[in-house]
DRENGU-46003 format. One line per field, with one value per residue (C-alpha): residue number from 1; residue in three letters; x, y, z. Coordinates in Angstrom, 2 decimals, m for minus. Last residue first. Layout:
resi <- [NUM_...]
resn <- [Ala_...]
east <- [X_...]
north <- [Y_...]
up <- [Z_...]
//
This chain:
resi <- [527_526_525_524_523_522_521_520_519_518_517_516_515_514_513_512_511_510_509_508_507_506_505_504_503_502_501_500_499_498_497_496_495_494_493_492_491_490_489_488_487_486_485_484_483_482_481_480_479_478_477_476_475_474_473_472_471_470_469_468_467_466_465_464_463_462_461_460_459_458_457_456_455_454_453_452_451_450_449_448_447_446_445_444_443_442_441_440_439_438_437_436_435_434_433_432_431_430_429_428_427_426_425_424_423_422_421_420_419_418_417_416_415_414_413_412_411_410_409_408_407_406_405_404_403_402_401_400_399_398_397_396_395_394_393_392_391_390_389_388_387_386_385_384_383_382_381_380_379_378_377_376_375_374_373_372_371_370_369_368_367_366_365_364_363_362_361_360_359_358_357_356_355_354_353_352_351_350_349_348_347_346_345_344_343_342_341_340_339_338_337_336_335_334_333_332_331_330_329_328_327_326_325_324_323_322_321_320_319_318_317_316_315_314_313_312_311_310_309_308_307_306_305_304_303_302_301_300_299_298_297_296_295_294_293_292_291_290_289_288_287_286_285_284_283_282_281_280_279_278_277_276_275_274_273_272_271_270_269_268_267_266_265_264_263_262_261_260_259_258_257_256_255_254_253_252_251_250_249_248_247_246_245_244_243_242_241_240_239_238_237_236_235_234_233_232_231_230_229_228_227_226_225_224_223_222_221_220_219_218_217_216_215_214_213_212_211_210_209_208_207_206_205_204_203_202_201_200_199_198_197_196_195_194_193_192_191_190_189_188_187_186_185_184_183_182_181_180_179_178_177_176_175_174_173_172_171_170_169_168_167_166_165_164_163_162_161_160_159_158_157_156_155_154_153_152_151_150_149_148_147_146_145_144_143_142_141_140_139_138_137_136_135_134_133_132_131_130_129_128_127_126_125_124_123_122_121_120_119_118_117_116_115_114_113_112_111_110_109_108_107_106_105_104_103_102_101_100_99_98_97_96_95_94_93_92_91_90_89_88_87_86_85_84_83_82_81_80_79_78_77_76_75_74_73_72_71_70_69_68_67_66_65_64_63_62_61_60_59_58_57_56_55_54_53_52_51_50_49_48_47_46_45_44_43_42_41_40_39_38_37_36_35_34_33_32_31_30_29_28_27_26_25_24_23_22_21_20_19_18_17_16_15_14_13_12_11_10_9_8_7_6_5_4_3_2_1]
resn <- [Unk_Unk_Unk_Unk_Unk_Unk_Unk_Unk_Unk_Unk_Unk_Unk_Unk_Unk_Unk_Unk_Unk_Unk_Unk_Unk_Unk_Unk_Unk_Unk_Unk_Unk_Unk_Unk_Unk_Unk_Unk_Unk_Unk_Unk_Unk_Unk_Unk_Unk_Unk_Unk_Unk_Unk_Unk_Unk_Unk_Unk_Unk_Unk_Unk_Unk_Unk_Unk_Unk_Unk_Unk_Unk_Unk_Unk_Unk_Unk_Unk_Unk_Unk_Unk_Unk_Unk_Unk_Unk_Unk_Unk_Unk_Unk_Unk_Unk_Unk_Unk_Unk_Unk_Unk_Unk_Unk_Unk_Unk_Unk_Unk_Unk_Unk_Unk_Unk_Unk_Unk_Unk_Unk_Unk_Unk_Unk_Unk_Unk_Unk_Unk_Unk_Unk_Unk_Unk_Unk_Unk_Unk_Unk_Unk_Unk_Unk_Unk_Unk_Unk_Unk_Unk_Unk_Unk_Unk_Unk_Unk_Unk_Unk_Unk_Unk_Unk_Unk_Unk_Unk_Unk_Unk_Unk_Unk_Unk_Unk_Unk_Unk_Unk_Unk_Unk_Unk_Unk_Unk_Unk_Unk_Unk_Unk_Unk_Unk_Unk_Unk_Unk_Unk_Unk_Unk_Unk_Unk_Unk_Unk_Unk_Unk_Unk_Unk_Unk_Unk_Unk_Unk_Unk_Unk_Unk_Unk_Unk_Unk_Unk_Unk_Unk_Unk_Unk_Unk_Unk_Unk_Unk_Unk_Unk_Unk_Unk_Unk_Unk_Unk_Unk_Unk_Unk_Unk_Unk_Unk_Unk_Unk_Unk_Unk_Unk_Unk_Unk_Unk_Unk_Unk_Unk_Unk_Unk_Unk_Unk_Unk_Unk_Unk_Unk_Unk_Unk_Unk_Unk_Unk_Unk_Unk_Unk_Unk_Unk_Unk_Unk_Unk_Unk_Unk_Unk_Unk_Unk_Unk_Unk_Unk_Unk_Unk_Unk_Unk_Unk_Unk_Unk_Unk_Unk_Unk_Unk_Unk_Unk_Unk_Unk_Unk_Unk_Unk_Unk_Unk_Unk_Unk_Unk_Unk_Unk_Unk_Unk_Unk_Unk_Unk_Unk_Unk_Unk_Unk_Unk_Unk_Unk_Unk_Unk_Unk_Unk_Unk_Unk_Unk_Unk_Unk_Unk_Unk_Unk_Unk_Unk_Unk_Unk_Unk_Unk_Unk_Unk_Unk_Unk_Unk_Unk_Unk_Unk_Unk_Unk_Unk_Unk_Unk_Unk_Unk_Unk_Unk_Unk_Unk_Unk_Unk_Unk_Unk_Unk_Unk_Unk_Unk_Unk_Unk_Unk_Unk_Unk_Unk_Unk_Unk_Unk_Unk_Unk_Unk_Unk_Unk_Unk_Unk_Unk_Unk_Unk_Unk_Unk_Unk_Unk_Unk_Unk_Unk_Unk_Unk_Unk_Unk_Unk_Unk_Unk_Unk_Unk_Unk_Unk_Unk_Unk_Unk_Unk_Unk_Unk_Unk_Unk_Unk_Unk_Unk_Unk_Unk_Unk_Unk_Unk_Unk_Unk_Unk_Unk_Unk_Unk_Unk_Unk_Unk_Unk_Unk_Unk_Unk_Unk_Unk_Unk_Unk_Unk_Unk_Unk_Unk_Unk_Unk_Unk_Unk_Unk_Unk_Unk_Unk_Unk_Unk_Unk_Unk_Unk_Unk_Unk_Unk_Unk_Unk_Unk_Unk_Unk_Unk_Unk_Unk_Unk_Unk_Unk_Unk_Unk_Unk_Unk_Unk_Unk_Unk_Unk_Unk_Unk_Unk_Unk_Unk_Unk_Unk_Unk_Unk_Unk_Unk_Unk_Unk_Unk_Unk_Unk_Unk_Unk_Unk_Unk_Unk_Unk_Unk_Unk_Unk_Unk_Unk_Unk_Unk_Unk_Unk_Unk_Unk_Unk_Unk_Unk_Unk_Unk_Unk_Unk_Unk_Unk_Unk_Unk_Unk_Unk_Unk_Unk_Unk_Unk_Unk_Unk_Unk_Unk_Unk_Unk_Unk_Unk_Unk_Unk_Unk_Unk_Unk_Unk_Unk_Unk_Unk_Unk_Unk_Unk_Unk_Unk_Unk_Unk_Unk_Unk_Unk_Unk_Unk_Unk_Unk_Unk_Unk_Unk_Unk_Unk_Unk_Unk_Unk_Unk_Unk_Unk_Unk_Unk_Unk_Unk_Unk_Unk_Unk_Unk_Unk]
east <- [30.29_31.65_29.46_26.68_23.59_21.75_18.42_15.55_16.88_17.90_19.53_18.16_19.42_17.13_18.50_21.80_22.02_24.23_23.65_26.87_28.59_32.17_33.98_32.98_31.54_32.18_29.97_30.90_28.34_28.41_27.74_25.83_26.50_26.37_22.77_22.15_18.53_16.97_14.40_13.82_15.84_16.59_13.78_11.65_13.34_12.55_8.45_8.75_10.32_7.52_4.99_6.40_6.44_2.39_2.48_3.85_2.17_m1.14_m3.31_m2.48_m3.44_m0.67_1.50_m1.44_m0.17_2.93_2.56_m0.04_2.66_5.74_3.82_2.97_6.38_7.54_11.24_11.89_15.41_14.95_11.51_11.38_8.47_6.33_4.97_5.63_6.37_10.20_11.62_8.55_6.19_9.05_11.07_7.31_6.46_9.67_10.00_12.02_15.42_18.67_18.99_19.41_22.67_23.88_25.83_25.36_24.08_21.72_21.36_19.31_17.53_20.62_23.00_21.46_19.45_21.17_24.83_24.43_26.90_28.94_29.79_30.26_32.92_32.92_33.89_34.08_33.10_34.16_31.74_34.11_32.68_35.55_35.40_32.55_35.04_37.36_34.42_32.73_35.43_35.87_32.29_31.97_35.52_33.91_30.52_31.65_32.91_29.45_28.71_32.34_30.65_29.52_28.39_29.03_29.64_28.79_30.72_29.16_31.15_29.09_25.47_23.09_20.69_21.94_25.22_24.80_23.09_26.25_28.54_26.54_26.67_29.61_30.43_28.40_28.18_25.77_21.95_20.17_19.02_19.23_15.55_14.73_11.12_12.43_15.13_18.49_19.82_18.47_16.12_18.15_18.95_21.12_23.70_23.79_27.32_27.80_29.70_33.05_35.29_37.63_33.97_35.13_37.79_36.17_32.15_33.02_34.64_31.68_29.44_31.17_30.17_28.97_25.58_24.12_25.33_23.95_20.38_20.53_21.37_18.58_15.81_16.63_15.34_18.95_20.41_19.12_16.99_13.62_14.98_17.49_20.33_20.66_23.96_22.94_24.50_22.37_23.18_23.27_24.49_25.72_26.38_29.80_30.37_33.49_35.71_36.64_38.51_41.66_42.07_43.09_38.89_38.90_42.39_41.25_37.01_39.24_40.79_37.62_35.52_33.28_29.48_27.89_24.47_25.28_28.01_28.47_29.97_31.62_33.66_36.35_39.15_38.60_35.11_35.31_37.87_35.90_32.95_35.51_36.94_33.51_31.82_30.25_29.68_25.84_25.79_22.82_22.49_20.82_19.75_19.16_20.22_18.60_15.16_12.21_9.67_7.95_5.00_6.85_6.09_9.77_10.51_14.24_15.79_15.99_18.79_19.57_22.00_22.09_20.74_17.06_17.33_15.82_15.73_14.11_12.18_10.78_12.59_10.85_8.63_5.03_5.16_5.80_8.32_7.42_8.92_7.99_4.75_3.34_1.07_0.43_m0.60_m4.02_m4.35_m1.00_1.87_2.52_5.82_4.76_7.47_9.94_7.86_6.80_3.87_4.61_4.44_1.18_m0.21_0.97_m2.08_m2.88_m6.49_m7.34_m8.75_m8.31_m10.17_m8.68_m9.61_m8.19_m9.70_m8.86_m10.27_m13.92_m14.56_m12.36_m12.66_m10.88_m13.15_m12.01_m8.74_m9.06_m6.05_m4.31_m3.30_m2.08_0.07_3.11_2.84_1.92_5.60_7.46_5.51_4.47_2.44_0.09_m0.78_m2.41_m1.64_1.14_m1.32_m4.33_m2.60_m1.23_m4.72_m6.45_m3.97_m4.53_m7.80_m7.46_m6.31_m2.44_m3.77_m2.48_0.39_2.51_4.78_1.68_0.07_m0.39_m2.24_m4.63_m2.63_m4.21_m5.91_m5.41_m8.07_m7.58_m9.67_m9.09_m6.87_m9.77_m10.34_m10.78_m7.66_m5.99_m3.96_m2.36_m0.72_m0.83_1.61_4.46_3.61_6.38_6.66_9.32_13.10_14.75_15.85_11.85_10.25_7.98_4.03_1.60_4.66_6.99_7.57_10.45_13.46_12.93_12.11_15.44_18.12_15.83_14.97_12.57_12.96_10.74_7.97_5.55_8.09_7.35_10.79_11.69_14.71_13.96_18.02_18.53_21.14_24.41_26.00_25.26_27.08_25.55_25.96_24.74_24.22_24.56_22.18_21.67_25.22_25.04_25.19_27.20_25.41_26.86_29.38_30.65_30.80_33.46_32.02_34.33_36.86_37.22_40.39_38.83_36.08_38.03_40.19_44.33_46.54_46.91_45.90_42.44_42.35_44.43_48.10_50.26_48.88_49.49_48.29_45.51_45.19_44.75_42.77_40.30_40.54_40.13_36.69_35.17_32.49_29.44_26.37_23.26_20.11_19.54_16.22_13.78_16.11_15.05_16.82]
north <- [24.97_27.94_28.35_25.13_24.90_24.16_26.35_24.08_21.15_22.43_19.27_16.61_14.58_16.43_19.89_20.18_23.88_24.00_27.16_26.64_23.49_24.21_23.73_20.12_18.36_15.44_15.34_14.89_13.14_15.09_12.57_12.51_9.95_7.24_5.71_3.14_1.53_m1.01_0.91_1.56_4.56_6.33_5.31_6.02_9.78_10.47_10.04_12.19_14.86_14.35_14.74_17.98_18.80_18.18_20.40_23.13_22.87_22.66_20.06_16.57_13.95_13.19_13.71_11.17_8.32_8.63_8.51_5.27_3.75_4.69_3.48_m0.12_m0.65_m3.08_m3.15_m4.98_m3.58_m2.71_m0.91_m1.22_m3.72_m1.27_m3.96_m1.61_2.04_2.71_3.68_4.16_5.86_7.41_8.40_9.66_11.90_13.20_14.73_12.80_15.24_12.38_10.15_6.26_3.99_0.71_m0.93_m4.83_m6.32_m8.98_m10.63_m10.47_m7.00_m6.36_m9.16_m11.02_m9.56_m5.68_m7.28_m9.25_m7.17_m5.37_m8.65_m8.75_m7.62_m9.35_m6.94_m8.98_m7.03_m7.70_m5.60_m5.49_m1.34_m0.02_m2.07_m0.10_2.50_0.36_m1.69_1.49_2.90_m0.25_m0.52_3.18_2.67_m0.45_1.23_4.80_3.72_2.44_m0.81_m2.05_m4.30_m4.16_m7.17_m6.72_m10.15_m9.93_m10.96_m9.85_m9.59_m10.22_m10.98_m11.98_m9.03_m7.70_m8.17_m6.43_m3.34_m3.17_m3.21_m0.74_1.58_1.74_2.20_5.65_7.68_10.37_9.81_11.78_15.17_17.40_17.07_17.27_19.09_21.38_19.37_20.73_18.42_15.24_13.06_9.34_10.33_7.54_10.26_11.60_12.84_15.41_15.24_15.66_15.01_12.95_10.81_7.82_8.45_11.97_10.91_7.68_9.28_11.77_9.01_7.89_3.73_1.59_3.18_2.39_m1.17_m1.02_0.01_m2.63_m5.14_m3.45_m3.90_m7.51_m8.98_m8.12_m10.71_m12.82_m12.04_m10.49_m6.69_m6.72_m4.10_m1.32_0.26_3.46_6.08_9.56_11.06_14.40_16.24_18.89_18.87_19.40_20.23_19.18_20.44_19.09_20.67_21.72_19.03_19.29_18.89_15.91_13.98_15.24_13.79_10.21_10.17_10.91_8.61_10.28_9.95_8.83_9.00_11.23_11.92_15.55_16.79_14.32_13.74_16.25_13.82_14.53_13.43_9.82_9.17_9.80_8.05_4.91_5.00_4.66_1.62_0.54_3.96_4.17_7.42_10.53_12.85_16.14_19.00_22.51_23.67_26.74_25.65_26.90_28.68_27.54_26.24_24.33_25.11_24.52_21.37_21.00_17.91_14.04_11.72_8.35_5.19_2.08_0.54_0.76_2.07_6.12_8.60_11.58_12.42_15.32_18.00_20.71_18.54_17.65_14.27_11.35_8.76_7.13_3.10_3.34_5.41_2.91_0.14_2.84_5.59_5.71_9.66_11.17_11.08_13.03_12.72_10.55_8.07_10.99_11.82_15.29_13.73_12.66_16.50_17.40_14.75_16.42_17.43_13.54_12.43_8.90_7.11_10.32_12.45_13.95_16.40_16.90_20.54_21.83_19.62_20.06_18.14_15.64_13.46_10.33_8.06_4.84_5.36_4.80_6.65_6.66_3.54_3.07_6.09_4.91_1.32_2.27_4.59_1.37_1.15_m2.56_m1.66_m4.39_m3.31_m0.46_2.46_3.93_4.17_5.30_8.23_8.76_8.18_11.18_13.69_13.27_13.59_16.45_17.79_18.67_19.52_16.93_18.25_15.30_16.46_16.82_20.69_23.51_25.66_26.03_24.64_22.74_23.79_20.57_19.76_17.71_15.90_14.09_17.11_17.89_21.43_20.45_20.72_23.22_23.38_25.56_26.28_22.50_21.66_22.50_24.65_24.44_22.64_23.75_22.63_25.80_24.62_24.12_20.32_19.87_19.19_17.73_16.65_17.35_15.06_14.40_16.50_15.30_11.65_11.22_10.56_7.68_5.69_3.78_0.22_0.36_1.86_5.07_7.09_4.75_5.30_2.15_m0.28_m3.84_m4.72_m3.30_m0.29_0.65_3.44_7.28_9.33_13.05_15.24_18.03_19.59_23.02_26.15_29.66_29.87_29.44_32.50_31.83_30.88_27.37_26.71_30.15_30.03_27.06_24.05_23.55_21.22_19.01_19.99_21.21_19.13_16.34_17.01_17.05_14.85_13.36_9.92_9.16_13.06_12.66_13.66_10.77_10.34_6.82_5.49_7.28_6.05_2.88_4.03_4.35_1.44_m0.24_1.68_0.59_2.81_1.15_3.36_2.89_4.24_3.18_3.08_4.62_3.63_0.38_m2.79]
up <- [m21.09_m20.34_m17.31_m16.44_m15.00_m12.01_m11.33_m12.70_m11.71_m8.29_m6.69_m3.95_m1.46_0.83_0.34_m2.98_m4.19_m7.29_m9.07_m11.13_m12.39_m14.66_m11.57_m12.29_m9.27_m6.52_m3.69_m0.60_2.41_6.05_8.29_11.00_13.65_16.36_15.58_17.71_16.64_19.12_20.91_24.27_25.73_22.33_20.30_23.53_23.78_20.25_20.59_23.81_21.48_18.95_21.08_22.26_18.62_18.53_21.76_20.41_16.52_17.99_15.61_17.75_15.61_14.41_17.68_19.67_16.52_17.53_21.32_21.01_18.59_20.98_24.21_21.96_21.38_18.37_17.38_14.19_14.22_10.43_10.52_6.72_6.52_9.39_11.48_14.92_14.04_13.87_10.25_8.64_10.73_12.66_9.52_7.98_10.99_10.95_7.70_5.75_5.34_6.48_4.05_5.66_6.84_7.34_9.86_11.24_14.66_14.67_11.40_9.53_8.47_6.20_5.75_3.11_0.46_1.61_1.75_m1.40_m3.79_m0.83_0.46_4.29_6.25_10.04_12.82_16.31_18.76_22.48_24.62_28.42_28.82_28.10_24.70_23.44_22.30_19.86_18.29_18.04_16.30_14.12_13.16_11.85_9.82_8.51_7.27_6.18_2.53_1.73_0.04_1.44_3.91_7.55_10.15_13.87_15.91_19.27_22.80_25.99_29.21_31.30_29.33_32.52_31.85_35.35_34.28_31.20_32.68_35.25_32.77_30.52_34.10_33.80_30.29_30.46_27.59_28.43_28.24_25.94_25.82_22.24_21.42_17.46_16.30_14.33_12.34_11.82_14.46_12.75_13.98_14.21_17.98_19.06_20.21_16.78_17.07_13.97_10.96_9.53_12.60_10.95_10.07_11.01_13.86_15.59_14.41_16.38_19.54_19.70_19.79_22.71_23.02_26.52_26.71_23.65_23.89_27.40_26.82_24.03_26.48_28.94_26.40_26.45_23.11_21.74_23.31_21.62_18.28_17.65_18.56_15.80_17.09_13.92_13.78_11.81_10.35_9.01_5.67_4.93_7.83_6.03_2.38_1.10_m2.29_m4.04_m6.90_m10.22_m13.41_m11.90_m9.33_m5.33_m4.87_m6.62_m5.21_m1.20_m2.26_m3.52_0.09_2.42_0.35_m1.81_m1.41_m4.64_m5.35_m8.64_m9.40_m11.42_m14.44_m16.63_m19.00_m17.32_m16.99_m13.22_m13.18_m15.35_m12.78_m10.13_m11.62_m12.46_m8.90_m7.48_m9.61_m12.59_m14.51_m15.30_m17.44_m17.60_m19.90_m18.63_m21.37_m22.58_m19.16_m17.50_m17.11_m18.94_m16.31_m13.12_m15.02_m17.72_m21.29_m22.43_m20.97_m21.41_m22.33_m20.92_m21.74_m20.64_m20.36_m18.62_m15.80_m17.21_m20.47_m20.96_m24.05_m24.16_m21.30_m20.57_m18.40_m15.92_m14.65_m15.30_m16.02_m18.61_m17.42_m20.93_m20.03_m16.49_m16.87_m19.28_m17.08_m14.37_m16.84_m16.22_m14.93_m15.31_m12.82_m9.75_m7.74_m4.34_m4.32_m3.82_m0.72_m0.32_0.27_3.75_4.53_3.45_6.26_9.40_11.26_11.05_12.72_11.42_8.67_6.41_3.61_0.95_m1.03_m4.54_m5.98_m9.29_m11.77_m9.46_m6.88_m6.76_m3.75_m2.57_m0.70_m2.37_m1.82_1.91_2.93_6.12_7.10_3.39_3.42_5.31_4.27_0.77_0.20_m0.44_m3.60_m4.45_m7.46_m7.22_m4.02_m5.35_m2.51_m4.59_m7.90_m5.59_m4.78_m8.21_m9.27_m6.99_m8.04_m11.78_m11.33_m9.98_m12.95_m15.43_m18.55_m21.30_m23.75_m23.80_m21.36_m19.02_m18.72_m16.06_m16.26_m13.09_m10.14_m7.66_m4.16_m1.55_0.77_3.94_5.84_9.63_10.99_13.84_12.67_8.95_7.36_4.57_1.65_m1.08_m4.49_m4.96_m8.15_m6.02_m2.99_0.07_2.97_5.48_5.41_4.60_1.26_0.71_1.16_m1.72_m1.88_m4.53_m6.12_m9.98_m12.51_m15.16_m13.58_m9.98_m10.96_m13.37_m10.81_m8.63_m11.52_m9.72_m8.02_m5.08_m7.41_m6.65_m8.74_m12.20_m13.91_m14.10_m13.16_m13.27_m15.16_m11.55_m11.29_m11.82_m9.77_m11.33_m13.38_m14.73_m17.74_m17.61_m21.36_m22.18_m22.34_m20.80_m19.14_m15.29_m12.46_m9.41_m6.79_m5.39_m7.94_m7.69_m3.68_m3.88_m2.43_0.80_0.84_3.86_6.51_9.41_9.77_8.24_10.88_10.67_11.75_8.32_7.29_6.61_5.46_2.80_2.69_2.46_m1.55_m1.61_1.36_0.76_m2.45_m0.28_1.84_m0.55_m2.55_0.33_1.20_m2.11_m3.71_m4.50_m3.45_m4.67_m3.17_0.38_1.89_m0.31_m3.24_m2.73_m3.15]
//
């Protein structure tokens, strides 16, 4: 499965409430919010200032035996890309676009060609100058259907690959299909690091790049090292070294954690009773981010009843958001209201229709569906699924929905849960921009539009946003774009959640935006 979607995440909800149990005093079980009560990353692990040196030494969930470290590819080494390659264009901690190996870009006045300016000196891990050229085949490398990248159905309407220009070995232009004033952004794409001109049948075994670590030692699901990258163009970062450790499951990464041999988990969003155990310790703490991860109860638009607009009108209807972010979350998150652009997000609207079991009565009766009965898949992949499904099971039933809650396997529940059947949980990374989420999430044919909701008003609205090149009204576009999903489409999404990290104390510079760390800045004190 792709880490585009979900990256790996095997922690085991029983196992959490059952040190819960055990403990008496985690947030599962006390009176007390999670918003109130979660641990807060301690200011020294956040800016304090690292030794020059050290190893990090990260755990991560197992992996495919197919794992590579080819970016474009569904099954990439998601840890390593940031410290072996670096993008065309970043997302800043603010949330704008920022220069990464373009210094700058510009359109054409109608958004249809844009030209990026390149760095000047910068140079591969094996010593090759970083070109245009360069550019232009990673492009082509995602849009090669041989390569399979989950990031081709977003770019591929865009892109003729053919008609990619270069200039000179400084200068990528790139000219489009259609109008899109917010092309930059979708390649800030993790699929869309840069790798070196005619690499594609080597770049998963060498991972070489331009980032600020080359690679020293890699085995898909297994074990890996990279080190420093003296000559990079930002500067040598502040570690000598990341070694990285597939650890099969939650409680073993924890573990691994508090006995201090190791310093950070990676993918891996602590369960509300485990995060209580690592933050009480003396070697471990946690850091919170915000609003990381967005939930999702996706209603599949091609099945009964779910092909009535006004069923899933009334499923939306007939559950309190605010009620589910209160008993899953313990109040550590925010109600998403069916909204899946998050709150922090520029172009998110804040109306949406009220909670209303009513009038979800009276949609279901019209439809024909009195008293509807549904099953609701979840699974132990993610510690957040059954709680989710049991407070909306609990709210809905105001409005006479009976939901049965049927726990999947973790192992198979993304081959064959996910995408078929009706109603199940899952959830996505909150910080694509939101031209990409639509395009990818939403947009009629896309492969990971998991509700398989096709409406011709959203596509027409989406596609007048893109080419839209004032930044009001193109966000206006956007807004009207949200209220569709929310009215129309067949995606409830009842919350936010804030994901925990576990840490050492011994981390510093830690500064976590898009599900992403400094590599440059994180290091280690008294290591």
């Amino acid at each position: 499965m792709s880490d585009i979607h979900h990256p790996g995440r095997r922690s085991v909800l029983a196992a959490g409430v059952a040190s819960a149990a055990a403990l008496g005093g985690s947030w599962l079980l006390t009176g007390c919010s999670g918003a109130e009560a979660a641990p807060v990353l301690p200011a020294a692990a956040a800016k304090g200032a690292p030794d020059r040196g050290g190893t990090l030494r990260i755990a991560r969930p197992p992996a495919s035996d197919a794992e590579t470290l080819d970016p474009a590819s569904s099954l990439s080494a998601y840890e390593y890309l940031g410290a072996l390659y670096n993008r065309l264009v970043r997302v800043a901690a603010n949330g704008e676009l920022a220069p990464d190996l373009a210094e700058s870009w510009e359109t054409d006045a109608k958004a249809r060609t844009w030209t990026f300016r390149l760095r000047k000196g910068v140079a591969f891990h094996n010593g090759r100058a970083f070109t245009s050229a360069d550019a232009a085949y990673t492009l082509r490398h995602i849009l090669d259907k041989a390569t399979a990248s989950p990031q081709a159905a977003v770019l591929a309407p865009l892109i003729d690959p053919e008609k990619l220009g270069t200039p000179d070995a400084h200068t990528l232009v790139v000219p489009l299909k259609s109008p899109n004033a917010e092309f930059p952004s979708l390649l800030t794409h993790y699929n869309c690091y840069v790798i070196p001109d005619g690499s594609a049948k080597s770049i998963g075994r060498t991972g070489i790049g331009t980032g600020p670590f080359k690679l020293e030692s890699f085995a898909p699901a297994g074990p890996g090292r990279v080190t420093a990258y003296k000559d990079h163009f930002a500067g040598r970062p502040v570690l000598d070294a990341i070694a990285f450790y597939s650890v099969a499951d939650m409680s073993a990464r924890s573990n691994a954690l508090l006995a201090g041999q190791v310093d950070l988990l990676s993918q891996t969003n602590l369960d509300f009773a485990t995060a209580r155990v690592v933050a009480a310790s003396d070697r471990a703490t946690i850091a919170r981010v915000k609003n990381a991860q967005w939930y999702v109860l996706p209603m599949l638009t091609t099945e009964k009843p779910f092909t009535d607009v006004r069923v899933r009108q009334a499923m939306k209807l007939a559950y309190d958001p605010e009620h589910v972010v209160k008993v899953a979350l313990q109040g550590a998150g925010t109600p998403g209201w069916d909204n899946p652009v998050p709150p922090s997000d520029p172009a998110y609207i804040s109306a949406h229709p009220k909670h209303d079991p009513e009038k979800a009565k009276y949609l279901l009766k019209q439809a024909g569906h009195e008293g509807l009965a549904m099953d609701l898949y979840t699974s132990s992949y993610d510690p957040l699924f059954t709680p989710m499904a049991l407070a909306y099971q609990d709210s809905a039933k105001r409005a006479g929905i009976r939901i049965k809650v049927k726990t999947a396997s973790a192992d198979s529940y993304y081959t064959q849960i996910w995408m078929k059947k009706p109603l199940m949980a899952t959830y996505w990374f909150t910080g694509r921009p939101v031209d990409q989420l639509f395009t990818q999430i939403f947009r009629s044919g896309s492969s990971y539009n998991e509700t398989a909701w096709s409406d011709k008003q959203f596509d027409a609205v989406l596609d007048k946003a893109r080419a839209e090149i004032d930044d009001t009204k193109r966000r206006e576009l956007y807004g009207e774009a949200q209220t569709l999903v929310i009215e129309r489409g067949g995606a409830m999404t009842p919350m936010f959640a804030d994901r925990l990290v576990g840490i050492s104390r011994k981390v510093r510079g830690y500064a976590e935006h898009g599900f992403e760390f400094d590599y440059l800045g994180i290091g280690l004190k008294g290591a």
